[in-house]
C-alpha positions as CSV (number, residue, x, y, z in Angstrom):
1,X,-87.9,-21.3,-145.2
2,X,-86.1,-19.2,-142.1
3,X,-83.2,-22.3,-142.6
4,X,-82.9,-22.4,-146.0
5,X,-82.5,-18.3,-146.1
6,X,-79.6,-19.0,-142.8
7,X,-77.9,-21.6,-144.8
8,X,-77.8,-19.4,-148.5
9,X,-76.4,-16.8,-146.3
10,X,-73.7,-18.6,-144.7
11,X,-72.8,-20.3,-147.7
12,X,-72.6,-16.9,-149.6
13,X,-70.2,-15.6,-146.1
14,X,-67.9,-18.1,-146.7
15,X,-67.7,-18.6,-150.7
16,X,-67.6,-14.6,-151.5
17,X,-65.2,-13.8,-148.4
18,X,-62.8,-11.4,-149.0
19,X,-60.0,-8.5,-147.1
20,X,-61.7,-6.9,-144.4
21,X,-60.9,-4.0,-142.5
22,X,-57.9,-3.6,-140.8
23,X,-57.5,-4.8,-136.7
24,X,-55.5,-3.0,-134.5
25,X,-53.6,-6.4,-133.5
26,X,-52.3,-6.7,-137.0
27,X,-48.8,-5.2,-137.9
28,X,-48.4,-2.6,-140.9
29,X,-45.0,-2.5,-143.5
30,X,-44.3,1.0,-144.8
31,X,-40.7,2.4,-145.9
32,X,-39.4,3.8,-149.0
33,X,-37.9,2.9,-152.4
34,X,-35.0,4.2,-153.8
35,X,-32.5,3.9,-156.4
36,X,-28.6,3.9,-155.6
37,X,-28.8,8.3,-156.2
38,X,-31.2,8.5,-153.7
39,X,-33.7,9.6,-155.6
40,X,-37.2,7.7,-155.2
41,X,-38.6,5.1,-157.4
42,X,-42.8,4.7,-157.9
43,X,-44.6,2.0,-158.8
44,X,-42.2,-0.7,-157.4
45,X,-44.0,-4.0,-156.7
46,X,-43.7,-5.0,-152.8
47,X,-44.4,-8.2,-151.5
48,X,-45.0,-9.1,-148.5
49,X,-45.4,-13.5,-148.0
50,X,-45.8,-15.0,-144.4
51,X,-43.5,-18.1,-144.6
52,X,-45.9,-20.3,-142.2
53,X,-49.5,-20.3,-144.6
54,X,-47.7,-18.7,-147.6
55,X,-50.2,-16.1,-148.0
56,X,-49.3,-12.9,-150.0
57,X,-50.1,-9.7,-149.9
58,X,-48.7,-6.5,-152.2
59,X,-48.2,-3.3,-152.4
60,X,-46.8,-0.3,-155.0
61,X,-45.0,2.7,-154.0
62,X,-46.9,5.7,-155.3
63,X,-45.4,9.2,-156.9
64,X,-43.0,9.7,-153.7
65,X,-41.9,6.1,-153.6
66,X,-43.4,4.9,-150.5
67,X,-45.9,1.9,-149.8
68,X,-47.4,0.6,-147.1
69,X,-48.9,-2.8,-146.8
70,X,-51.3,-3.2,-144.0
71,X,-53.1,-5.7,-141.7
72,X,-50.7,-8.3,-141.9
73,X,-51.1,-11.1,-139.0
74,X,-48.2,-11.6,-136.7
75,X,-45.6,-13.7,-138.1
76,X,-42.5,-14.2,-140.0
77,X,-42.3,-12.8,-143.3
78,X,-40.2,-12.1,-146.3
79,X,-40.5,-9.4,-148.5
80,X,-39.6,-8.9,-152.1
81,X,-39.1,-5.4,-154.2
82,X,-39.0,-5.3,-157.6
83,X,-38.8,-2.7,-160.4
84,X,-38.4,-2.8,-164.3
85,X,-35.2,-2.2,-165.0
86,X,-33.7,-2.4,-161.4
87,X,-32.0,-5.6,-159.4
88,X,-35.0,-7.3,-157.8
89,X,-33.7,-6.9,-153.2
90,X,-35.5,-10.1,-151.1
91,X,-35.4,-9.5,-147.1
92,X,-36.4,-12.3,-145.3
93,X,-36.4,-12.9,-141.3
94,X,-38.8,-10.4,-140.8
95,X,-41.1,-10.8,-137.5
96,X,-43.5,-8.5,-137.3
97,X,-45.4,-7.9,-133.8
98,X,-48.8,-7.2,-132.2
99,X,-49.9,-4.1,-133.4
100,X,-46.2,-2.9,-134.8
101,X,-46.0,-0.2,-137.7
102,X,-42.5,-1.4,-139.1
103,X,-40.7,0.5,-141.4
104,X,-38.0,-0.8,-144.1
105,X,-36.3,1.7,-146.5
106,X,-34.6,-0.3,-149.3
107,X,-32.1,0.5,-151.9
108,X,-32.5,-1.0,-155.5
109,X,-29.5,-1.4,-158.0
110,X,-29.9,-1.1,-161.7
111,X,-29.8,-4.2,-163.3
112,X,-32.3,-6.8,-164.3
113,X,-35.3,-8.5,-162.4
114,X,-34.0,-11.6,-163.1
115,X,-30.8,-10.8,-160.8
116,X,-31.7,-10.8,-156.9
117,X,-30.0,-9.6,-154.2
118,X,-31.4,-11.5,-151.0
119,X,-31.1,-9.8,-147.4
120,X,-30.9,-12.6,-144.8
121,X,-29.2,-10.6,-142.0
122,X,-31.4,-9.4,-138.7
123,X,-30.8,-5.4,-140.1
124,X,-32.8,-3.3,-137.3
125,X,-36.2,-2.3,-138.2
126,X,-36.9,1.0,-137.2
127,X,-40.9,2.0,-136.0
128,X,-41.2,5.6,-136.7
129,X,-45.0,5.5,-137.3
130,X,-46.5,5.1,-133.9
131,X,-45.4,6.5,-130.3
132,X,-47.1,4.1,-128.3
133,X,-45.6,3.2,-124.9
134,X,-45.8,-0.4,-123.4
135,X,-44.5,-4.0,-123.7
136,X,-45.2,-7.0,-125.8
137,X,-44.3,-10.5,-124.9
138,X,-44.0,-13.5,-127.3
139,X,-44.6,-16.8,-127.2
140,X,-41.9,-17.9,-126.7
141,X,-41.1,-15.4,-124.0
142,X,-44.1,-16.8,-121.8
143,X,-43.3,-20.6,-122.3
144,X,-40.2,-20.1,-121.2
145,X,-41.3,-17.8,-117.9
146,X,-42.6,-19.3,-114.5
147,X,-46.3,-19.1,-114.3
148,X,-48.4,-20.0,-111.0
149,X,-51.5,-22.5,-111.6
150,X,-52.7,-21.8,-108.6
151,X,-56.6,-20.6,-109.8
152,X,-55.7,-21.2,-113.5
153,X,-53.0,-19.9,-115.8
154,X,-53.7,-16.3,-116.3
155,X,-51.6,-14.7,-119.1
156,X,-52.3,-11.5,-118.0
157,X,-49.7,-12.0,-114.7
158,X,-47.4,-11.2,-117.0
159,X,-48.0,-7.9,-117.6
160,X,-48.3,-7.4,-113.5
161,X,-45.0,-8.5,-113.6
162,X,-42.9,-7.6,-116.4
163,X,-44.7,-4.2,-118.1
164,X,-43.7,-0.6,-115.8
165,X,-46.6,0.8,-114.5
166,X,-49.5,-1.6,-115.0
167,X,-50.1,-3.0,-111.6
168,X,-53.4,-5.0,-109.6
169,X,-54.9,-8.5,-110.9
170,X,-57.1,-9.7,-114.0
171,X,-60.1,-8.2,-112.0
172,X,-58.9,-5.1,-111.0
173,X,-56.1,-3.2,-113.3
174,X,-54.4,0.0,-113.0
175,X,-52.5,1.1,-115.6
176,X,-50.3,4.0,-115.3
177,X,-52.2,5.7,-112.5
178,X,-55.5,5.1,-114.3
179,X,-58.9,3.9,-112.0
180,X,-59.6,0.4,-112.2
181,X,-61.9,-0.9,-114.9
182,X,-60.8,1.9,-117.6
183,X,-58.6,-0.1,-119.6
184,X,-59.6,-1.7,-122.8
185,X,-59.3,-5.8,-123.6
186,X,-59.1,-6.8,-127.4
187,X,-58.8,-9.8,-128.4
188,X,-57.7,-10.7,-132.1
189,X,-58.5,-6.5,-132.5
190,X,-62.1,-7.2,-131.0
191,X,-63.3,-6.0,-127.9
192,X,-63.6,-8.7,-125.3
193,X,-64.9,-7.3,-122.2
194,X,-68.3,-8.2,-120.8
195,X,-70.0,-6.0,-118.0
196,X,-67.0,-5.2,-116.8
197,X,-64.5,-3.2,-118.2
198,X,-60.9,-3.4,-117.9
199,X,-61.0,-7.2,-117.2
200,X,-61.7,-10.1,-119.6
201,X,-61.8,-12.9,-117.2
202,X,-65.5,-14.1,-118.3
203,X,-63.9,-14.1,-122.5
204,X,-60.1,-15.2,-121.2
205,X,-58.5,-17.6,-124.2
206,X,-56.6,-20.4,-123.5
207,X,-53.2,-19.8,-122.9
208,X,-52.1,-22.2,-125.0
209,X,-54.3,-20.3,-128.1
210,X,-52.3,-17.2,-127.4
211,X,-49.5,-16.4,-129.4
212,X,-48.7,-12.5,-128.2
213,X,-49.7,-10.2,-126.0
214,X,-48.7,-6.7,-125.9
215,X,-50.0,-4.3,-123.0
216,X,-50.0,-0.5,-124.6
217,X,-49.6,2.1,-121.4
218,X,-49.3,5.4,-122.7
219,X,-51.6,7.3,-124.9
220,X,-54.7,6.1,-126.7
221,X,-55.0,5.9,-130.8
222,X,-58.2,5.3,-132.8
223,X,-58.5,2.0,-132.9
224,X,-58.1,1.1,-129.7
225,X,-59.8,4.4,-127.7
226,X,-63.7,3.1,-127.5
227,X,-63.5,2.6,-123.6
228,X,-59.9,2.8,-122.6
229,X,-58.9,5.4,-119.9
230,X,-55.5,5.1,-121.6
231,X,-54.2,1.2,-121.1
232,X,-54.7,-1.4,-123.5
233,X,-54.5,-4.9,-123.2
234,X,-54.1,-6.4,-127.1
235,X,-54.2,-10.7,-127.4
236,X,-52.8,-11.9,-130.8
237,X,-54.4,-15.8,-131.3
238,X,-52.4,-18.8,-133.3
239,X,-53.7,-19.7,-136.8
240,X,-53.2,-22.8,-138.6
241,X,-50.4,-23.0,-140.9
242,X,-49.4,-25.4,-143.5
243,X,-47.9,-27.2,-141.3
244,X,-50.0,-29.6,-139.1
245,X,-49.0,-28.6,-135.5
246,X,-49.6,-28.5,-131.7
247,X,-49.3,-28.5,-128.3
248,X,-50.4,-30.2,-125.2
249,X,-49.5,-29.3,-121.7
250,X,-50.2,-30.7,-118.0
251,X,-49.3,-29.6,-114.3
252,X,-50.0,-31.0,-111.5
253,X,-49.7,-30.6,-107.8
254,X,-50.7,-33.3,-105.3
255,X,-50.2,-34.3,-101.6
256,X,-48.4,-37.3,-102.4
257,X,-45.3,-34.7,-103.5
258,X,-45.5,-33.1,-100.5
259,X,-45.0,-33.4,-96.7
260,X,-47.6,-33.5,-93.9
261,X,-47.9,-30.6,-91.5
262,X,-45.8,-30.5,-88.8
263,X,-49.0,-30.8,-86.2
264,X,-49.9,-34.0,-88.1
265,X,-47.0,-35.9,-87.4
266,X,-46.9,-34.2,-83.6
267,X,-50.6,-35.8,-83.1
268,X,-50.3,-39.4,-84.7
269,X,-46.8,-39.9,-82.8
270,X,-48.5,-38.6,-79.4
271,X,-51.6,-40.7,-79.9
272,X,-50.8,-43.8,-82.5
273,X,-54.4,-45.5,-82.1
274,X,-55.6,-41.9,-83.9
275,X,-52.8,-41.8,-86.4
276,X,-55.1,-42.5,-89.5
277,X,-57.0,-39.2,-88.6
278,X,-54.0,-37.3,-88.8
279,X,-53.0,-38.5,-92.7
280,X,-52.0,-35.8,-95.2
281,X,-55.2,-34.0,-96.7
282,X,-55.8,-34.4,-100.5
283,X,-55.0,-30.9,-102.2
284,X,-55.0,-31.5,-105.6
285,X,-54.4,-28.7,-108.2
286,X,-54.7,-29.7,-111.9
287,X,-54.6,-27.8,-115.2
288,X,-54.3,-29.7,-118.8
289,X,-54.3,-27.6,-122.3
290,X,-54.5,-29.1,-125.7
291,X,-54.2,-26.9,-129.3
292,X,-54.0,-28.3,-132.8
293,X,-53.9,-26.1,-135.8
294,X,-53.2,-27.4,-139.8
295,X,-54.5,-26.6,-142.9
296,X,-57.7,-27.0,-144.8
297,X,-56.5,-25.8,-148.2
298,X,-52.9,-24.7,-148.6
299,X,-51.8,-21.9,-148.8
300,X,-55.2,-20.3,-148.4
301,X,-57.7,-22.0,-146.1
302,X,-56.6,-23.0,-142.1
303,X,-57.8,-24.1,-139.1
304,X,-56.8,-24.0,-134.9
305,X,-58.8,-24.9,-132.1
306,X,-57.3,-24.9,-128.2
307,X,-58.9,-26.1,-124.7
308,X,-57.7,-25.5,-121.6
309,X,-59.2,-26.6,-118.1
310,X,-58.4,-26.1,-114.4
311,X,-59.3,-28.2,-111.5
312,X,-58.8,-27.8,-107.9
313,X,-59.9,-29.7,-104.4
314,X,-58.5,-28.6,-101.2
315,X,-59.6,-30.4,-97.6
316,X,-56.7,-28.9,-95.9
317,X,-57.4,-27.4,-92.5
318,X,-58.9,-23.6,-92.9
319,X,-58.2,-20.8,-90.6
320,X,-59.6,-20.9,-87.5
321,X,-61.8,-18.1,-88.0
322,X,-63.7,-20.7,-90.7
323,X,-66.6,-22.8,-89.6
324,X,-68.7,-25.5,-90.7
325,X,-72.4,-26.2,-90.8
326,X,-73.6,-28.4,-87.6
327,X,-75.6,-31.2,-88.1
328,X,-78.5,-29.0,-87.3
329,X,-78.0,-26.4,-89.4
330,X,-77.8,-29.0,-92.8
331,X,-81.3,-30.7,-91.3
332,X,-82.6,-26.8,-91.8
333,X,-82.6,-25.8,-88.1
334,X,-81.3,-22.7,-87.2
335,X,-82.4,-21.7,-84.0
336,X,-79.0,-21.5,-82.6
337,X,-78.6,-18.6,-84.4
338,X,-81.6,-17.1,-82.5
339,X,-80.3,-14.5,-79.9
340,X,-83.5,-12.2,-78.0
341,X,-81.5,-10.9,-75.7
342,X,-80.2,-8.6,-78.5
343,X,-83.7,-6.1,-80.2
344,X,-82.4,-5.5,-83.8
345,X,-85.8,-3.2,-84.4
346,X,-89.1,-3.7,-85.1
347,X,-91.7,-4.3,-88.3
348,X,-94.3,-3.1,-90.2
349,X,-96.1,-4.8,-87.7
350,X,-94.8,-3.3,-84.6
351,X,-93.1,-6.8,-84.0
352,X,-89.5,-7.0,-82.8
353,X,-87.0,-8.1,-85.1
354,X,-84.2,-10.4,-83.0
355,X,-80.9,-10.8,-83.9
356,X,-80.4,-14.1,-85.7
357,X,-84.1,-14.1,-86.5
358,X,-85.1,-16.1,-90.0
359,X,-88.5,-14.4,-91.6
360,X,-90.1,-16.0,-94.0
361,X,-92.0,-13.6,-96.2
362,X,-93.6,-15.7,-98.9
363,X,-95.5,-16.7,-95.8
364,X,-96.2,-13.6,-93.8
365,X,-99.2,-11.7,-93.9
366,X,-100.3,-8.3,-92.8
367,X,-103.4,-8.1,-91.0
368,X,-104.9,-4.2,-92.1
369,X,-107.5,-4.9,-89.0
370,X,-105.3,-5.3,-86.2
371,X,-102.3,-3.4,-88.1
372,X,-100.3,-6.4,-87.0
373,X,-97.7,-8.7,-88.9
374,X,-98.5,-12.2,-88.6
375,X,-95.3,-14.5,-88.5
376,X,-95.3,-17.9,-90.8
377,X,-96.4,-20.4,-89.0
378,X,-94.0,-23.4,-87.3
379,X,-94.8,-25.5,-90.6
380,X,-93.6,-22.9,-93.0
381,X,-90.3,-22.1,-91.2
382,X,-89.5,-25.8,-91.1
383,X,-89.9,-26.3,-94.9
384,X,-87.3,-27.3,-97.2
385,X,-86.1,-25.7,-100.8
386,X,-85.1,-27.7,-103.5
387,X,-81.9,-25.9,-103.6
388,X,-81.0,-26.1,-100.2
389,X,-81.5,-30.1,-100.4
390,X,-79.0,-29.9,-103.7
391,X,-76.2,-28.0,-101.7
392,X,-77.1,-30.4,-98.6
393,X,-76.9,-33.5,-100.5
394,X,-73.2,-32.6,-102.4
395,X,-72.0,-31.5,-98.4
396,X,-68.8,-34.4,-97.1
397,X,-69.6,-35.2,-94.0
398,X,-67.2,-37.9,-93.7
């Protein structure tokens, strides 16, 4: 019965889906509407159409002549006024941002709706709405950019490296002087972080998924104010369009592009017999992304999906502060560690605790008679965990 009720209600989610709210990653159109006097003109129709999934969404100026369309997804749209009795006025190469309150003021001549005056020039859209403070970056803008692969590609290096005043890593950000974790991660206008905040390295999408970022630095509106100290990180994701489309993308970084270290060669020249010891060490650094993204129903109904992985194996030579376990140590013996010259304290027990000393409590007692603390006995501190023999068995010993 529990399925049949899940299955009704997911059916009814997707059949009777309609607007929702607005998200504070969409972009808002607002201007005004006026007639060659100046004066203003209400109840002009705007339209607003995205030219990649077609989909439209209106507007009408009200008594002063101004209208506002709002949560419109980032893009690049045209937009259409028209008015009884007035020329209809078309502006298209419109791109509207992350998060970017755009205004266009428009100027409608008097003629007939059936006459159209199309704007295809790049006129400057002025933002009068909003005073946030901060930088977006498009994707086009972070294709083009270097981007290290060492440990993944993060997309939030480039607001470390481009955006004035946000400064640290994805795991610890300042933004403008703030503390670390205080800033806020949203992600498509939803929050994003997980138990820590400032960061969104556990919920980080694909880089090839994303298709703008903007990093807000100053102030703190309503919609994005729930647990920021005053920096916002804002991710925008691709959508499907009409248009079947995608991407696919590959680095790679291996020891057969590079040289051997110059010790390397100094030890297989000096001692030839050895020279197969001294070979270049596989370090192998790998990251592959896929997206694909086309519609479902035209002109209404789309669908994107993106995967990204890293890999990475590294048997250089570590510092020589690094160690490895002995032999000994991955048969479970530790002793060597054992040092009683050197009294660390005591027990419960009154016994002295040595430095290096292994206790096993699980198999310890107290004895309330003799007020002593009875070690485990040789058996018990030889025994083997399952987990140890799992970390043991995946060790190279070659």
């Amino acid at each position: 019965m529990k399925k049949h009720v899940f299955l009704v209600g997911l059916l009814a989610l997707f059949f009777l889906a309609g607007p929702a709210w607005a998200q504070s990653d969409r972009a808002t159109l607002t201007g005004t509407v006026t007639d060659t006097s100046g004066a203003v003109i209400p109840g002009a129709s705007v339209t607003a159409t995205n030219m990649e999934t077609k989909v439209v969404t209106s507007a009408t100026s009200n008594d002063v002549g101004l209208y506002r369309i709002l949560n419109l997804p980032v893009g690049q749209y045209s937009v259409s006024f028209q008015k009884q009795g007035f020329k209809s006025v078309e502006r298209t190469g419109i791109f509207l941002a992350i998060s970017q309150v755009a205004e266009i003021n428009v100027t409608l001549q008097v003629g007939t709706v059936a006459q159209t005056v199309e704007v295809t020039s790049a006129a400057p859209i002025t933002e009068t709405q909003t005073n946030d403070v901060g930088g977006a970056m498009t994707l086009e803008a972070f294709r083009a950019l270097p981007l290290d692969i060492n440990g993944g590609r993060d997309i939030m290096a480039f607001a470390f490296a481009t955006t004035p005043g946000v400064e640290g890593n994805s795991w610890t950000t300042y933004i403008s002087g703030t503390q670390a974790f205080s800033n806020e991660v949203l992600i498509d206008g939803t929050l994003a972080q997980e138990s820590e905040t400032g960061q969104e390295l556990e919920s980080e999408p694909p880089m090839e998924a994303v298709q703008e970022f903007r990093v807000d630095t100053g102030g703190m509106g309503g919609a994005a104010g729930m647990y920021t100290a005053g920096g916002t990180f804002m991710f925008t994701l691709k959508s499907g369009t009409n248009q079947f489309h995608g991407s696919a993308v590959y680095f790679n970084q291996n020891e057969a592009f590079g040289a051997n270290s110059w010790m390397n060669d100094y030890s297989a020249a000096a001692d030839p017999a050895e020279a197969s010891k001294f070979r270049k060490p596989s370090s192998r650094h790998s990251d592959y992304a896929a997206s694909a993204g086309g519609p479902i129903i035209k002109n209404k109904t789309f669908i994107f999906g993106a995967f990204e992985q890293y890999r990475h194996s590294d048997y250089t030579m570590g510092a020589y502060t690094q160690t490895v376990p002995t032999p000994q140590f991955l048969s479970g013996d530790f002793s060597a560690l054992l040092d009683k010259t050197t009294q660390l304290g005591k027990d419960a027990g009154g016994n002295p605790i040595y430095k290096g000393a292994i206790i096993d409590p699980p198999r310890a007692s107290y004895s309330p008679t003799t007020r002593s603390h009875r070690r485990g006995s040789a058996k018990s501190r030889k025994r083997s965990f399952p987990c140890t023999n799992r970390i043991t068995s995946r060790w190279d010993r070659d």
